[in-house]
N, C-alpha and C positions, 0 to 999 in steps of 0.2 A: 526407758524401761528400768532402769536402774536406781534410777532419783528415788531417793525416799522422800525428801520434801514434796518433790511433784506428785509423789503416789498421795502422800496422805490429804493433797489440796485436790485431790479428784473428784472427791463426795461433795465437795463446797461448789465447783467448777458447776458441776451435775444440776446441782440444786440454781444452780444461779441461770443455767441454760433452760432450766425449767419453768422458771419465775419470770425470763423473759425470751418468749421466743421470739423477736428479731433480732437480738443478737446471735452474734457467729462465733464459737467457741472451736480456735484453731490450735491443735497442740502439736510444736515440730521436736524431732530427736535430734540436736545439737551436736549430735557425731555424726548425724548422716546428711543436716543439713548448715555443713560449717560455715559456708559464703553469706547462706540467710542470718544465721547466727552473729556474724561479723557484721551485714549492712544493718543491724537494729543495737551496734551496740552490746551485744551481750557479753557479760562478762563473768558472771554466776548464774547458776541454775539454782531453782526456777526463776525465771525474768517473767514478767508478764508486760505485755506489750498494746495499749488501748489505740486502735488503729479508728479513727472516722471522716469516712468519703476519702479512704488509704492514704490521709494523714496521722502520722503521731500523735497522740494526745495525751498521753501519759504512759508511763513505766513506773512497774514495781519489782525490786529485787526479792524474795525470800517467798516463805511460804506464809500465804494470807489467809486470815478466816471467812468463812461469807461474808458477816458483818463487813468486813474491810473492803470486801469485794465489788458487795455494793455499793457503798460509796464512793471504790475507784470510779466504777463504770455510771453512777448519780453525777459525780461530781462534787 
């Protein structure tokens, strides 16, 4: 709730959940969820986390634009 990076990648997040509905767009609070936070690694916020068949598949540290967004989750 505090993140300003995280606030300002929400409108991109939004759009990207739009443009694909089967994906799953899970956002955790990092001070309420510190165990989760620590089993993926996290080390900055925003982390973004590309989980398929809840394997890893990639990580992003900072705040991403859609464009990037997509092509995390294209490949």
């Amino acid at each position: 709730p505090w993140c300003g990076p995280c606030k300002q990648m929400l409108p991109a997040l939004e759009t990207l959940q739009a443009n694909n509905p089967s994906l799953v767009i899970g956002k955790v609070n990092c001070d309420e969820a510190q165990e989760l936070a620590q089993s993926f690694g996290v080390r900055a916020i925003p982390t973004l986390v590309l989980l398929k068949k809840g394997h890893v598949v990639g990580t992003r540290v900072g705040a991403q634009s859609l464009d990037s967004l997509t092509k995390f989750i294209t490949g």
